[in-house]
N, C-alpha and C positions, 0 to 999 in steps of 0.2 A: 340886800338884793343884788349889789353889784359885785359881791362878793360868790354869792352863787353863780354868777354869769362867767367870771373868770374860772371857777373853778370848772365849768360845764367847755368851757374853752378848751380849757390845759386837756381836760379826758380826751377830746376830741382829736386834739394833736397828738396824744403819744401815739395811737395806731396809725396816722401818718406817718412818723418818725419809724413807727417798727415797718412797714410795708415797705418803706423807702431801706432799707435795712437787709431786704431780702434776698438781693443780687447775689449776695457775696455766700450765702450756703448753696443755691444753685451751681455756683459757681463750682464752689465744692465739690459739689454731686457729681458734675461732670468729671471734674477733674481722676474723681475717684472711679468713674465708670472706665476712663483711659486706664488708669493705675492696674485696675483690676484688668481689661483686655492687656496689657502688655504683661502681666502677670500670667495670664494664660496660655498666652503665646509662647512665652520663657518656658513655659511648663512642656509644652509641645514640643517645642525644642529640642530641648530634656530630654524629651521622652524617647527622641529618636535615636539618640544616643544608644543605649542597649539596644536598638533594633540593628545597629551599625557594626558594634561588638559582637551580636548575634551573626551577623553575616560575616566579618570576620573570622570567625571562631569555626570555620568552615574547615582548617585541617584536621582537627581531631575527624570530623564527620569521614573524610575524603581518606584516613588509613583504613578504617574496616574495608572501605569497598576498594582499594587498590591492594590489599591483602588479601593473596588471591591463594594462600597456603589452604586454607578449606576445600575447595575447588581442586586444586592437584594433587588429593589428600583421596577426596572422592574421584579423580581420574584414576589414582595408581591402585585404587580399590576394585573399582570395573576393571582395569587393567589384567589384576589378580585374578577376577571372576573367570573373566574370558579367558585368562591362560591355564585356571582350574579344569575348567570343561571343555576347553581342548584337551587335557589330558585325562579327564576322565574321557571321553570321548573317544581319543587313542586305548584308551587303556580295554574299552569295550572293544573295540576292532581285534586288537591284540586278542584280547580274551576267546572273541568270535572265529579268529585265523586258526588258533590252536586250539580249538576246541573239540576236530575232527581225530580218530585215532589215526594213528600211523600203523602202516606206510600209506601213501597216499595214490590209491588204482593210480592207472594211467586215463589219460581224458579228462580228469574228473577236479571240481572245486569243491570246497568246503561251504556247506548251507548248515548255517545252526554248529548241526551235533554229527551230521551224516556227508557224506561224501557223493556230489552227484555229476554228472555226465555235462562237463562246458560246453563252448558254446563252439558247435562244428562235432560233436560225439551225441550217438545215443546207444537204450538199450536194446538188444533186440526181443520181442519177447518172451519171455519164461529165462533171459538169463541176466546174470549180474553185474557183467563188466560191459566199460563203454564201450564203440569202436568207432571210427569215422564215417561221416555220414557222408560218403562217395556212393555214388549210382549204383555198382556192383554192391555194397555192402546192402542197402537199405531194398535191395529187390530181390537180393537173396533172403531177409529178413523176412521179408513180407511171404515168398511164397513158402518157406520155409515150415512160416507156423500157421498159415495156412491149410500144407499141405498135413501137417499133423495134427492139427484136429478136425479135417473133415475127414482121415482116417480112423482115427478116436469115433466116429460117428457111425461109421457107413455100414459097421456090422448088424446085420440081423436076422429072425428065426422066419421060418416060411408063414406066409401069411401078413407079418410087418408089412406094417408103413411105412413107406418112404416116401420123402419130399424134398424138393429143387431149392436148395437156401440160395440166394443172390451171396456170394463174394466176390462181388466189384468194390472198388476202394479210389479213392484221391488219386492210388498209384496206378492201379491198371483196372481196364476192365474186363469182366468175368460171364460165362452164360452160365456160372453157380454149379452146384454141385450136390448129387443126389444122395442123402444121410436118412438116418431115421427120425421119424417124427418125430419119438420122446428125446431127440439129444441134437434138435436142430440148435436150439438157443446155445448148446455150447458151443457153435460152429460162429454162431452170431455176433456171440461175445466178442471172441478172439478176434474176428473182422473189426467189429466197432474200435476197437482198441488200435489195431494196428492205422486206422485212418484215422482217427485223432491223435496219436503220440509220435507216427513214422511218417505217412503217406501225406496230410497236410503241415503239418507243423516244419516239414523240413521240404517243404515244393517238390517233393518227388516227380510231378509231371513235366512240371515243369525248369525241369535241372535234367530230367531222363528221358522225357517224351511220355508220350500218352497213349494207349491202343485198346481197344473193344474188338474182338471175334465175331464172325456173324454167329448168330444162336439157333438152333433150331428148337419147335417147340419138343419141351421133355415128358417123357411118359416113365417117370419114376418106379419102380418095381423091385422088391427082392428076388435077386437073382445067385442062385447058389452062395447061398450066407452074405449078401451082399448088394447092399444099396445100387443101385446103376438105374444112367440117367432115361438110356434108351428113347430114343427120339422115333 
């Protein structure tokens, strides 16, 4: 019996002894938990390392972009462009200048392919050379083809009709002129033309003066082969 008792004793104490026993693997543990944080830390460290040589490593980056030979490669190429077409460009003018035949009227610039009346010249109508657009020239013009086609007109057989056309213009005014019915419009024509090409385009009134006639009213009749106004 006393034998059993010792022996229920001794069981009892070794789990004291192990418990009492236990500090020193704690102890461990921790120590190992340090071990492993400054392990990590080391690793961190480390690590920055290539992030250091990365930023370093910053000349290769810094020659492409201060190598500016691309750039002045594509300047002298625009360069090239724009001094191409300037010259095509001249080369068209060129083209344009001489394109006119020779000799070259007098008055006159070259437009396209034809040769036409600068600036201070025109034509007169129905003819083909320029002349100065002075007061005398351009009123001589005006009554000139005027006065030949409402002669063109005025002929007719007994019994015709006749009628009063208005040839007032930009340039002067008119109490019109007594032609045949059927060849009024060619009287008409010539008028409209001479105030859009002569009498406004070139201020005839206002460069020459300006005057209207009084009019009396007209009683148009064929009169011995012959339009008249007869008032």
């Amino acid at each position: 019996m006393q034998f059993f008792r010792l022996a229920f004793f001794a069981a009892a104490v070794v789990p004291l002894v192990s418990s009492c026993s236990d500090p020193a693997p704690a102890t461990t543990a921790a120590t190992a938990d340090v071990a492993a944080d400054s392990t990590a830390d080391a690793a961190v460290t480390d690590t920055a390392k290539p992030d250091a040589a990365t930023a370093d490593a910053s000349a290769p980056d810094a020659a492409p972009v201060d190598a500016t030979s691309p750039d002045a490669a594509l300047a002298d190429q625009t360069q090239a462009d724009a001094t191409a077409t300037d010259s095509q460009d001249g080369a068209a003018l060129a083209d344009a200048a001489g394109s006119c035949p020779a000799p070259q009227p007098p008055g006159t610039v070259c437009q396209g392919t034809v040769w036409v009346c600068g600036p201070g010249f025109f034509k007169p109508y129905g003819v083909a050379s320029c002349v100065e657009a002075t007061c005398d020239n351009l009123q001589a013009a005006v009554s000139t083809a005027i006065e030949a086609a409402t002669g063109a007109a005025q002929s007719c057989a007994a019994g015709e009709e006749c009628v009063v056309v208005p040839t007032s213009t930009a340039c002067q005014g008119s109490c019109g002129v007594a032609v045949a019915a059927d060849r009024q419009n060619d009287v008409l024509k010539v008028v409209g033309w001479l105030d859009d090409n002569i009498c406004k385009p070139f201020d005839y009134a206002q460069k020459c003066g300006y005057s209207t006639p009084k009019c009396m009213a007209p009683n148009p009749i064929c009169k011995a082969g012959v339009c008249a106004y007869m008032p």
